[in-house]
N, C-alpha and C positions, 0 to 999 in steps of 0.2 A: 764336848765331843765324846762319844764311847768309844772302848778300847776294842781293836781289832785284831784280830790273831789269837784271840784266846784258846779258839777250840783247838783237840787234837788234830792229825795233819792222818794220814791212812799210811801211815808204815812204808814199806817198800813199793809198796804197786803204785801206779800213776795216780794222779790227782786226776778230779774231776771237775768238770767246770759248776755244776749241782753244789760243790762244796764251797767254792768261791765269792765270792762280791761281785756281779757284774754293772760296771757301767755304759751303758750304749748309746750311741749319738742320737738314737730316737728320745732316750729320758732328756738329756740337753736340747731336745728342740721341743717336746711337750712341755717343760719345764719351763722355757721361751728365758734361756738363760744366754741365748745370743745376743748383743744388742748392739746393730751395727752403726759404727763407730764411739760404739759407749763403753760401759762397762755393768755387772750386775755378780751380786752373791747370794749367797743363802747356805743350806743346808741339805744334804739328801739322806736320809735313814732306810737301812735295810732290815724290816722286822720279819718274824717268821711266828707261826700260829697267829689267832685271831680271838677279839675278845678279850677276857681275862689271859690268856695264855700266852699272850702276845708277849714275845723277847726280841729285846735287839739285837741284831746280828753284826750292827755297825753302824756309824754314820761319819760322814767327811764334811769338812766346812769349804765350798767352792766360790774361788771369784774367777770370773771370764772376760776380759779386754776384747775386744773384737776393733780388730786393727783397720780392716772394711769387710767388706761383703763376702769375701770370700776368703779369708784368713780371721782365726782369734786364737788367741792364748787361755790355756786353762791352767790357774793353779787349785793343786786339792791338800788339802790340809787333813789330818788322823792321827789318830795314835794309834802305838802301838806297844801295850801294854804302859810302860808309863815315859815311854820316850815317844816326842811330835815328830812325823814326820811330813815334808812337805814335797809333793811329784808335781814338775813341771810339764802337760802337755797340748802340746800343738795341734791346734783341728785348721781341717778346710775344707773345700764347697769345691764341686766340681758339678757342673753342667751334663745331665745322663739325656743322647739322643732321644727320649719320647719327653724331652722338656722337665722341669719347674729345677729342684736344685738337690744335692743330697751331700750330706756331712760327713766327711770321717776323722777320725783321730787317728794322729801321728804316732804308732807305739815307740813309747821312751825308750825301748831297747832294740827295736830291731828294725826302726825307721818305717816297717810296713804300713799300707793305710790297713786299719781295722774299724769297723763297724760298732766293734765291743771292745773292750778292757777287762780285763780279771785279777783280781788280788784275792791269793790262796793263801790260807791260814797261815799265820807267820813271816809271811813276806811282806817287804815296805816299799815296794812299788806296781802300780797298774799297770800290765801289761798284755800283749796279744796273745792269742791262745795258742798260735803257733814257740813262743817264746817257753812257755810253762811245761809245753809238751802234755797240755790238757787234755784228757780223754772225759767222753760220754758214758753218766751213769749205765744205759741202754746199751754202750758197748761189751759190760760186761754181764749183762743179762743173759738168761737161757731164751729159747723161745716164746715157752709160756711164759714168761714173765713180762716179755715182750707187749706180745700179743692182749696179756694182762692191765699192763698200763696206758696202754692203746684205748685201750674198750672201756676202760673207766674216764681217760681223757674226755674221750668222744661225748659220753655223757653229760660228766662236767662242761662241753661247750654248748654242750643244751639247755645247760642251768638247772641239771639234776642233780642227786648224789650219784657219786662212781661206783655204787652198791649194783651189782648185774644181777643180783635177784629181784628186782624194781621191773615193769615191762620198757620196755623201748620208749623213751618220751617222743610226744607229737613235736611235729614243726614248731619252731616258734614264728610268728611275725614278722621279726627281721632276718628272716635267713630266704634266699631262695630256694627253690625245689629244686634246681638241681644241684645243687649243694649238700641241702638235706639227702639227696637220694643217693649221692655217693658218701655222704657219713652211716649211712644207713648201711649200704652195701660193703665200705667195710666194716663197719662194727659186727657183720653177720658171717664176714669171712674169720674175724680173730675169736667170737666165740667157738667157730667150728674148729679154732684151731688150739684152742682151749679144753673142751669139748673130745679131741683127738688124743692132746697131749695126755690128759686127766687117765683118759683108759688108759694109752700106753705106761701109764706110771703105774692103776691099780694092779694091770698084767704081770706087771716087773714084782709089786709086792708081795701080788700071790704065788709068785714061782717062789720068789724068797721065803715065805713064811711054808710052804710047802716043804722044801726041801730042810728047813729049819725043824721041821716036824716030822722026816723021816731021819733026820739024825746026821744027815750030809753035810749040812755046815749052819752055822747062828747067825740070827742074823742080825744086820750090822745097827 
């Protein structure tokens, strides 16, 4: 198993959920790690870059009891750093009025159902994002920055590079048109908003490198 919690933790301001481990009841049902009335294990790793550059980020060794159909137990096994630890959690199945079935886990700490789980660098147990008091990278963005990683997403679901000097890719085959045409419309509102922000920044420089140059103040 690799060791978890090695990386730094971000100092005083909140943690983010970008910097975490997440596990979600969607990996446990892709996974088909439910097996009612059985049981099943394996392993989950979390790598980050691709290729040669590919590091692990983590991995757990899981076994799941599924008691029936709608209750199972999950144990998840880790380390961290050179001590195992071992988090016991509870999922179940609730019936959602437009039918079939949907899973959630029990968080260990705060009994809530959650959809996800999170384990932040250094810590030894998976828990709800309410519990961590987890914030979003994107909460602490500017606008453009925003607006920035929007418009490169967009791309990448096109199956482009996130490079915005590339033209607009075509449809693809599986997407419908009206889908495409609201990815479209916005990816064309966050360059204008990009596009807006850009001047209002060079405006700010040249006032700054102006008055720098009549001797008012340096600039920063």
């Amino acid at each position: 198993m690799g060791g978890i919690g090695s990386g730094r933790g971000l100092g005083p301001t909140r943690r983010t959920v970008e910097g975490c481990l997440v596990l979600s009841a969607a990996d446990v049902l892709v996974g088909q790690w439910i097996c009612t009335g059985g049981s099943s294990s394996g392993t989950m790793t979390w790598v980050t870059g691709d290729g040669s550059d590919a590091q692990i980020r983590g991995q757990i060794f899981y076994n799941v009891c599924s008691i029936d159909s709608s209750c199972a137990q999950l144990r998840l096994v880790f380390r961290i750093g050179e001590r195992v630890v071992t988090n016991a959690v509870a999922m179940e199945a609730t019936s959602p009025n437009f039918g079939g079935r949907r899973w959630w886990f029990d968080c260990p700490k705060t009994g809530r159902r959650s959809l996800k789980l999170y384990l932040p660098p250094g810590e030894a147990s998976f828990a709800c994002r309410k519990f961590y008091r987890l914030a979003y990278t994107s909460q602490r963005q500017s606008v453009f920055e925003r607006a920035l990683r929007r418009a490169r997403k967009t791309r990448q679901k096109l199956g482009q590079r996130p490079s915005l000097l590339d033209p607009f890719p075509p449809k693809p085959p599986r997407i419908w048109w009206k889908t495409y045409s609201r990815m479209l419309a916005n990816a064309n509102r966050d360059q204008r908003l990009l596009l807006q922000e850009s001047h209002s920044r060079f405006a700010k420089l040249q006032k700054r490198l102006a008055k720098a140059a009549s001797g008012d103040s340096p600039v920063a």
